[in-house]
N, C-alpha and C positions, 0 to 999 in steps of 0.2 A: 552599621548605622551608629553616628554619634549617642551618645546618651547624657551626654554633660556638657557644660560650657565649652564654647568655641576661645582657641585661646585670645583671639584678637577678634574683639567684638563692635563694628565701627556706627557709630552714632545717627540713627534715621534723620535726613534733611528733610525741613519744612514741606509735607505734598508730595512727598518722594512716594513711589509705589512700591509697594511688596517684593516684586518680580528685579527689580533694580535693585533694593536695599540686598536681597538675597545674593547676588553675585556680587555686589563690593563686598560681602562676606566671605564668598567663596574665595575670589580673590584674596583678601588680605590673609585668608590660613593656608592659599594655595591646593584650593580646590576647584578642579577643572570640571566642566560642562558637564557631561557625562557621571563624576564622582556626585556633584550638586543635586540632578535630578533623581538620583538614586537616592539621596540624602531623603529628599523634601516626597519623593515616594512611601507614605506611610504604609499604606492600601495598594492592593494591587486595581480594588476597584476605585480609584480615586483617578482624574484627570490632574493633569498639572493646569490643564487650563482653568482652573476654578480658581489659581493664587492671585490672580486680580480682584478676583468676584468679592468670595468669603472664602473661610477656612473650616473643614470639618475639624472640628472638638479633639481628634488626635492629633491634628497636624499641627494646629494651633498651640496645644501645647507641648509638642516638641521641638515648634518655633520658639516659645518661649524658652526651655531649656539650654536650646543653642545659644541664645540673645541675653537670656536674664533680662529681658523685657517683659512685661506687663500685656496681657490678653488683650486687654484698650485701645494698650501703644499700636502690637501688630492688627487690630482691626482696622485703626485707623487708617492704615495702610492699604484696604484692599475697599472696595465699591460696600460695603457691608457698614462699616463707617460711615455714609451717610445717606443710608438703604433709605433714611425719613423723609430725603429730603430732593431724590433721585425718580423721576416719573417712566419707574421700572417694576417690577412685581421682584422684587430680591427674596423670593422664598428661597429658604433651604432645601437645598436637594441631597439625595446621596453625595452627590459628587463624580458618580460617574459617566460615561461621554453623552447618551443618553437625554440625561437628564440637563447635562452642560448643552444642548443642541437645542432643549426646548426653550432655557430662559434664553438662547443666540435669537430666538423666533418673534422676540418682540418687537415694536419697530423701532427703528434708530439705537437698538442695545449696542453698548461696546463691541468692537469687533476685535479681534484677533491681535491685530496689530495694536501699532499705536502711532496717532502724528507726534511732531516733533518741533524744537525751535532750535535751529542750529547755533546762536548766540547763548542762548543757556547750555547746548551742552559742551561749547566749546572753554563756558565760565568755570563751572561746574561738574558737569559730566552725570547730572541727575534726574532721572528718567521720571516725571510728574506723573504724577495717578489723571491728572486732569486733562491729561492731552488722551486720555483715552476715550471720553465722552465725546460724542457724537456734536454738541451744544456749546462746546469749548473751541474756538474756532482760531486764536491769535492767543497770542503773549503780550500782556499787558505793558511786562518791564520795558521789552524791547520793540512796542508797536510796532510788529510783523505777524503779518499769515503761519500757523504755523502748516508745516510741511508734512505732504500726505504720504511721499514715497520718495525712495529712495535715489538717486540720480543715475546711479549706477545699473543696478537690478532692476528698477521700474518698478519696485512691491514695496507693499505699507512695512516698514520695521518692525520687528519685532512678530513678522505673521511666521513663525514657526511650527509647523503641524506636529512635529514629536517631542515636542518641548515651550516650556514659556520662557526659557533663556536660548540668549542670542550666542551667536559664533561671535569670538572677538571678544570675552569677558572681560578684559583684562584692558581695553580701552571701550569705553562707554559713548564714545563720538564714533566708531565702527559698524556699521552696519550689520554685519553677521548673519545674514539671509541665506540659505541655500541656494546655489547655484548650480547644481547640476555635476558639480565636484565635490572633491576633499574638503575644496579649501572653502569655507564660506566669502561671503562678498564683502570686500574688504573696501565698499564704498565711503567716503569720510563726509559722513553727517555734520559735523559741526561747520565744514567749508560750504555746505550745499545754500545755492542764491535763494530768498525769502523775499516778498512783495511786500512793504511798508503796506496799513491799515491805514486806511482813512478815517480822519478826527472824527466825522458822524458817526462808524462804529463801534468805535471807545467806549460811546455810552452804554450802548448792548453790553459789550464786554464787561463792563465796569456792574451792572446788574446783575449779570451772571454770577462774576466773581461772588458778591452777596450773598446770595441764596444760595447757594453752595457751599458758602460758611455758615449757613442755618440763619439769614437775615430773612425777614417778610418784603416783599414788591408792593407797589399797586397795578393791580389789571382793572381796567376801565372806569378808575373811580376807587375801587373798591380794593382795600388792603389784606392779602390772601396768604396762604404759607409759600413753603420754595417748592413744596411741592404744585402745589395747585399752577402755581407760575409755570413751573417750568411742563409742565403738560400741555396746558393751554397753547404756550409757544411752540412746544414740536407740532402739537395737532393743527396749527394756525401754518406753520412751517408748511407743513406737507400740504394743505389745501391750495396754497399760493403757488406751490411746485406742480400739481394738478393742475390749476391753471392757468398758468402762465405754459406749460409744454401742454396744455390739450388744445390751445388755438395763441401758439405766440405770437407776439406784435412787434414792430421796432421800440415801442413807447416800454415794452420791456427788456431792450436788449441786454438791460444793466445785470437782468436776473439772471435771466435763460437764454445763450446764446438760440437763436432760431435756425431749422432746418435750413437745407439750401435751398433754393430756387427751384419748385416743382415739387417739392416731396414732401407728403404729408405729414402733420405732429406724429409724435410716436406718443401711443395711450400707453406709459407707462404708468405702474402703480408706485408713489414715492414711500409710501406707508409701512415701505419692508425695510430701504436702507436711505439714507442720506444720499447726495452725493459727495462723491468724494473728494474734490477739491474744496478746499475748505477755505478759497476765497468766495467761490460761487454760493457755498452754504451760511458764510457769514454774512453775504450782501439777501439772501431767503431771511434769514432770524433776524437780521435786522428790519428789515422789513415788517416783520411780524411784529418784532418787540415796537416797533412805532406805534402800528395802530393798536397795540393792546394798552400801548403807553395812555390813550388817551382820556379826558376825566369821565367818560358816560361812554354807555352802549351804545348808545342812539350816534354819536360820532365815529363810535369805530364804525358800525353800521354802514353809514355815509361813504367812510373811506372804500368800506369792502363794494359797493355799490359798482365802482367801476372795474375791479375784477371779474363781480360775478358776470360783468358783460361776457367775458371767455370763455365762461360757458358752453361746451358743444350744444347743438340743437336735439334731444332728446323730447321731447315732448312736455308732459307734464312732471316728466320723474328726474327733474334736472339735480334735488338738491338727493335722491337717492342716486342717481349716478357719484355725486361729490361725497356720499356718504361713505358708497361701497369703496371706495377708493382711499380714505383717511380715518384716522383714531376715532374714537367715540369720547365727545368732550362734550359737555351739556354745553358749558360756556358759550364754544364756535359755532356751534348748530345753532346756540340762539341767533350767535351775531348774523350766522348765514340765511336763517331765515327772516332776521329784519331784514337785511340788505337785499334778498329778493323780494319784497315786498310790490317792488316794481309789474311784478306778476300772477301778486296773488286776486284773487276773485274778492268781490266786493265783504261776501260771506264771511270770509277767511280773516280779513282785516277787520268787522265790525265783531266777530268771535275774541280778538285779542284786544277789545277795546271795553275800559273802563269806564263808567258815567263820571261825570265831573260832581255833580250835586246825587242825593237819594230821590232817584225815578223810579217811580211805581208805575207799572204798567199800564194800572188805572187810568193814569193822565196822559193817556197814549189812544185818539179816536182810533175807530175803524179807518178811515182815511184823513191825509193829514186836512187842516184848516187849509183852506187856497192862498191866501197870501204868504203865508211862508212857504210853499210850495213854488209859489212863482217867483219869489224872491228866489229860491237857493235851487231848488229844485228842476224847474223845468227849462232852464237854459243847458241842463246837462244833457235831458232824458229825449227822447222823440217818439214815446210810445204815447198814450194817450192819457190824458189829465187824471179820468180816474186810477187806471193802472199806476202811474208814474206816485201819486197820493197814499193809494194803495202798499204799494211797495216801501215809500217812506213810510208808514207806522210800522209796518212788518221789521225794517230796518232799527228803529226805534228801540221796541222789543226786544230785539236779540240784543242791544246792548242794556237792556234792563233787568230782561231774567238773564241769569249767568247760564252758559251750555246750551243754550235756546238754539233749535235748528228754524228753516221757514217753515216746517209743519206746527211744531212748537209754537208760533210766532202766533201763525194764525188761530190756532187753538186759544191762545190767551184774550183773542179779541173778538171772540167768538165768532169766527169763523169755519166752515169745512177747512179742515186739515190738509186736504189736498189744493186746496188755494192759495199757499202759500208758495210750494214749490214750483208751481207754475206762474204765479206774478213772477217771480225770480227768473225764470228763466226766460220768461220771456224779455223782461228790462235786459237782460245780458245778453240778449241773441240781438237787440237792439242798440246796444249802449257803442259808442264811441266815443266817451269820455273817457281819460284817466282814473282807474277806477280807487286813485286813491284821492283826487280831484272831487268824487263822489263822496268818498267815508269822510271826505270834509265835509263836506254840504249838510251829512247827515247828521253827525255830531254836533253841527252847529243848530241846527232845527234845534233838537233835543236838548241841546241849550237854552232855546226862549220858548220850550214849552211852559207852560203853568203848572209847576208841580200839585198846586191845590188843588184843581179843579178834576173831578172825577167823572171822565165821561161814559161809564158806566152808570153813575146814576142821570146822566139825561138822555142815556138809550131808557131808560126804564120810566123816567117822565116821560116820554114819545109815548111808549110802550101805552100808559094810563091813562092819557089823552086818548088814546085808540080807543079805550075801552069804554072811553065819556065822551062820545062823538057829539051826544044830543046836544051836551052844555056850551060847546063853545064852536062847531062847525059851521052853521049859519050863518052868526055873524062875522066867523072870519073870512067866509067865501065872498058873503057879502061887500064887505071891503075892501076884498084885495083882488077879485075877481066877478064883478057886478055879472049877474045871470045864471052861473054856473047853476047846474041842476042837482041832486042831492048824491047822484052818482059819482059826482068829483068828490065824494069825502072819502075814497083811497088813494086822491093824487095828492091830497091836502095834507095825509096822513105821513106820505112817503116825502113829500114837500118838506115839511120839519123835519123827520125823520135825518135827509141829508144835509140840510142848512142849521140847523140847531145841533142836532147830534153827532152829525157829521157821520153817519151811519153810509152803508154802501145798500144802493137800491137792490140787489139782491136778498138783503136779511132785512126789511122793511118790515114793521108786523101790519100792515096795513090789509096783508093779503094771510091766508093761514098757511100757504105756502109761497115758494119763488115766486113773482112775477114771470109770468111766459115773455115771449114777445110780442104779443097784441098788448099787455097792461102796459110793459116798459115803453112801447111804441106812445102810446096814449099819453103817458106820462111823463114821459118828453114834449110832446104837444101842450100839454097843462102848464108844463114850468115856461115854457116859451111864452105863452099866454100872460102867463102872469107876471115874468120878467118884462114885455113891452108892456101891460100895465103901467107898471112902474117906472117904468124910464120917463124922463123930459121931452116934451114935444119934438125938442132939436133934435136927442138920440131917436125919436119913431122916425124923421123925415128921414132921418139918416140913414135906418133902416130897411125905409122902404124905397128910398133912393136907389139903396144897392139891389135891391127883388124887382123892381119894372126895369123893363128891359129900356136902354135909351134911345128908342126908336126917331128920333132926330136926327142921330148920323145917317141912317138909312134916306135922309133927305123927306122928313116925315114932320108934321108937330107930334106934338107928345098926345094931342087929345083927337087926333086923328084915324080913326079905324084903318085895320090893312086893308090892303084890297089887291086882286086878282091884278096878276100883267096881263089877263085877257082884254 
């Protein structure tokens, strides 16, 4: 092994990777394949495949020894150089195969190989650290795809199992892949045809290039590191790959080509590698980098909307299907769970929703007031006025206490706790509306409720009324119900109770317990009574217009007794 400078020591180009810079050295002092790896073999427990990665602390500085380079210079050279800025785990390992196996285990980590641009290396002959990243898909200089394999061989360059140099040192456009011979493959990379990029995915490209030189992005608005970008993008990457091949369509033939005719998607998992053509993987990230491009969540969302339509049919566990299947990104999970929102329960959407103004529960009846009910409410609902009522203050609540379940809900408004869960389920076993057609309805109520008004304390004015029957029940019977006997003073009670308080006939204090259904029956009958009271002669005729039966069609007058066809 060397131990002192190399006599002819030739100068690292721009982005050049480690594995290249080391055989134009070999070369220039006229060292062959075999002498090189024995060279850069420090350890016998060391891989050669780590010289991309990083460098163990011997080999590093016996790199330098050979180079008279700077520890810096050679990191920059290998993926370790911009470990800050790369959405990979770059721990240090020993360095032996091992260990090189478990960081191969990430998703979309460098592979073995390397793609390639065959105008650069036909300029040049300088093998980029960048074409080794999964998220590097084209060459900017010469807007072309770069090339995933070789034309010859059919394998990614540079994929060498007993070594990280190629056959063919000594021209750097050569392939050098084993083939099953002596001779390695002596296919000519720099002639090999390349697919022009299209102007829309320059832009991707041109972001990458950034953040890969340590520049910040913006993702949805919001200005992140290169790490943070570029995670978001693979793990957005791989969910689009998901699904677009779990139910492809023509509308994406651009992405994924589609099975043939009769044969079903293949549930692949994309989370372990890319795929390998790196037109098909620049038209994915580009893709991605679109909608992450955009100013707000709420618009990427939107976009993602018509994806998550591709979703297989899985039940309720759609977005853990898409889970188990790609990276763990808080980011995408969110965007993924706005964009199915399409399917979430009323529950679920009134849980992630903020009050617009400070709502105290307080100013939240037991059941909502009827005109906004009728106004927002019951053109949705088809359960019955009080349930539908009912349910809107429970809805109310949960967006007023924060975490609030509908047992919660109901307990705030003094209700049994198991009342809750069952209004809900029943509106939902009912509901055929949009159920975010509904979380509007709701949040709009809750908007022109009366923050001031506390209807908690005029359940408890009800409440004292009850307890001062003497002072003021006669004469309000009297007036609104001329005759009534002194026994109407628990319908009179439960009367207010609903109309002022806005209270639900079951927590009435009129009674020391529930109402059965002989007092509720009763008490129906009272409000009835009292409501035609009050109406205008024209609403009684009208009333009662529709109660006698029109016995004039029957060829009858109205004031005619029936009588027998005997």
């Amino acid at each position: 092994m060397w131990t002192q400078l190399a006599p002819i020591v030739p100068v690292p180009a721009d982005g050049e990777g480690l594995d290249g810079y080391l055989e134009r050295l070999g070369c220039a002092n006229g060292i062959d394949r075999p002498a090189l790896s024995r060279l850069c073999q420090t350890s016998p427990r060391h891989s050669l495949g780590i010289i991309p990665l990083f460098l163990p602390g011997p080999l590093a500085d016996h790199i330098s020894t050979l180079t008279n380079l700077n520890r810096t210079t050679i990191t920059a050279m290998t993926l370790e150089g911009c470990r800050d800025r790369l959405p990979y785990r770059m721990t240090k390992t020993e360095g032996d195969a091992n260990s090189l196996q478990s960081l191969r285990r990430q998703g979309w980590f460098p592979p073995k190989g390397s793609a390639y641009c065959p105008r650069c290396l036909a300029v040049d002959g300088i093998w980029r650290l960048s074409w080794r990243l999964p998220l590097v898909t084209m060459c900017l200089e010469h807007q072309l795809y770069l090339n995933w394999q070789c034309g010859d061989c059919r394998k990614m360059p540079r994929s060498v199992r007993s070594t990280i140099f190629k056959g063919h040192m000594d021209n750097p456009a050569v392939c050098g892949n084993p083939n099953g011979t002596k001779t390695p493959c002596s296919g000519d990379l720099s002639s090999a045809q390349s697919c022009p990029v299209p102007v829309a995915q320059l832009r991707f490209a041109g972001r990458i290039r950034t953040v890969l030189a340590g520049g910040r992005a913006s993702v949805c608005g919001q200005e992140v590191t290169s790490r943070e970008y570029l995670s978001s993008l693979k793990a957005l990457a791989i969910v689009l790959l998901q699904l677009a091949s779990a139910q492809p369509t023509a509308s994406l033939s651009q992405i994924l080509i589609p099975p043939g005719p009769g044969l079903p998607p293949v549930d692949r998992h994309w989370a372990a590698a890319p795929p390998r053509d790196t037109a098909l993987r620049s038209r994915v990230l580009a893709c991605a980098d679109t909608l992450l491009s955009k100013t707000t969540v709420h618009a990427t969302a939107e976009d993602l909307r018509e994806w998550m339509s591709l979703l297989p049919q899985v039940g309720e566990a759609r977005l853990k299907w898409l889970a188990d299947r790609s990276p763990t990104d808080p980011l995408i999970m969110r965007l993924l769970r706005m964009a199915d929102q399409d399917r979430w329960r009323v529950s679920r959407l009134l849980s992630s929703t903020a009050p617009e103004q400070k709502l105290s529960p307080r100013a939240v009846p037991q059941q909502l007031p009827k005109h906004l009910y009728d106004r927002h409410l019951a053109p949705l609902l088809t359960t019955r006025s009080t349930t539908g009522r009912l349910f809107g203050s429970l809805s109310i609540v949960r967006i007023a206490v924060k975490n609030a379940t509908w047992a919660i809900a109901a307990k705030v408004l003094g209700l049994p706790p198991e009342l809750g869960p069952r209004t809900a389920r029943t509106v939902h076993q009912r509901m055929s509306a949009d159920p975010r057609q509904l979380h509007s309805a709701i949040v709009s109520i809750a908007g022109e409720l009366d923050c001031s008004r506390d209807w908690r304390v005029e359940e408890d004015r009800v409440r004292e009324l009850n307890d001062s029957r003497d002072t003021w029940m006669q004469t309000w019977l009297h007036e609104r119900v001329p005759g009534s006997r002194a026994s109407s003073a628990p319908y009179a009670v439960t009367y207010r109770w609903i109309h002022e308080a806005h209270g639900l006939l079951m927590t009435t204090p009129a009674w020391s317990a529930a109402p059965g259904p002989d007092e509720r029956a009763q008490y129906r009958a009272f409000e009835k009574r009292l409501r035609l009271r009050n109406c205008s002669n024209e609403d009684v005729a009208l009333f009662d217009s529709r109660r006698v039966p029109n016995t004039s069609l029957m060829g009858l007058p109205l004031d005619s007794p029936m009588k027998s066809g005997r």
